[in-house]
C-alpha positions as CSV (number, residue, x, y, z in Angstrom):
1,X,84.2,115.7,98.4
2,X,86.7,116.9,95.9
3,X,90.2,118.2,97.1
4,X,93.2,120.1,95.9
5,X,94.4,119.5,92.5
6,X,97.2,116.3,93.1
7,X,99.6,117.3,90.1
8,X,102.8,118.3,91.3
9,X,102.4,116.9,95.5
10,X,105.3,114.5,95.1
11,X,107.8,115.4,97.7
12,X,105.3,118.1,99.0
13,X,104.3,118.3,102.5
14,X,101.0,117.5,103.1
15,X,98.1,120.0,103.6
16,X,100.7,122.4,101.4
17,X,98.4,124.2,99.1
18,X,97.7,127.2,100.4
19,X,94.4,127.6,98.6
20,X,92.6,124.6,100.2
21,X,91.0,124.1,103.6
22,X,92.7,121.0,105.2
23,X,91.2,119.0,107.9
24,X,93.6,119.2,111.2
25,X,94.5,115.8,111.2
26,X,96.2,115.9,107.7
27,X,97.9,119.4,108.6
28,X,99.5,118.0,111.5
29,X,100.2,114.5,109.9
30,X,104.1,115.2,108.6
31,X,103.6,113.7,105.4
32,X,105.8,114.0,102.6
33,X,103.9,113.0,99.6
34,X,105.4,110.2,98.0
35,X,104.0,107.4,95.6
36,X,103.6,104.9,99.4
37,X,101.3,107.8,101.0
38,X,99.3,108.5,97.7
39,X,98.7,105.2,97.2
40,X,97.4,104.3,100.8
41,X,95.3,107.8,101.2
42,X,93.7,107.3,97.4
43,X,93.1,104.1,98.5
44,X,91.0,104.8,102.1
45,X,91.1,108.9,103.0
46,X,88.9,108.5,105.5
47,X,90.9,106.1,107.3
48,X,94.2,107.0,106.0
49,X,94.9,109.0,109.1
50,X,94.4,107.5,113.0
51,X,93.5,111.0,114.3
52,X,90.8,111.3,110.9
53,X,89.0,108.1,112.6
């Protein structure tokens, strides 16, 4: 699956775009997207999140 476009998400909230469909579990995550998160969810989306599991 392809998502939202990532240019520009540093120090975004996550699930911020307001032209993509999140999943739940990212909407209600609280990230703030910095280079620690985008390295860890690039690295394993599927199992980035506990509740995405």
């Amino acid at each position: 699956m392809t998502g939202p476009n990532l240019h520009g998400v540093f120090g975004k909230p996550a699930a911020s775009n307001a032209d993509y469909k999140y999943s739940d579990a990212i909407k209600a995550s609280g990230i703030v997207w910095d280079a620690s998160h985008l390295d860890a969810w690039l690295a394993d989306p599927k199992n980035y999140l506990p509740a995405q599991r």
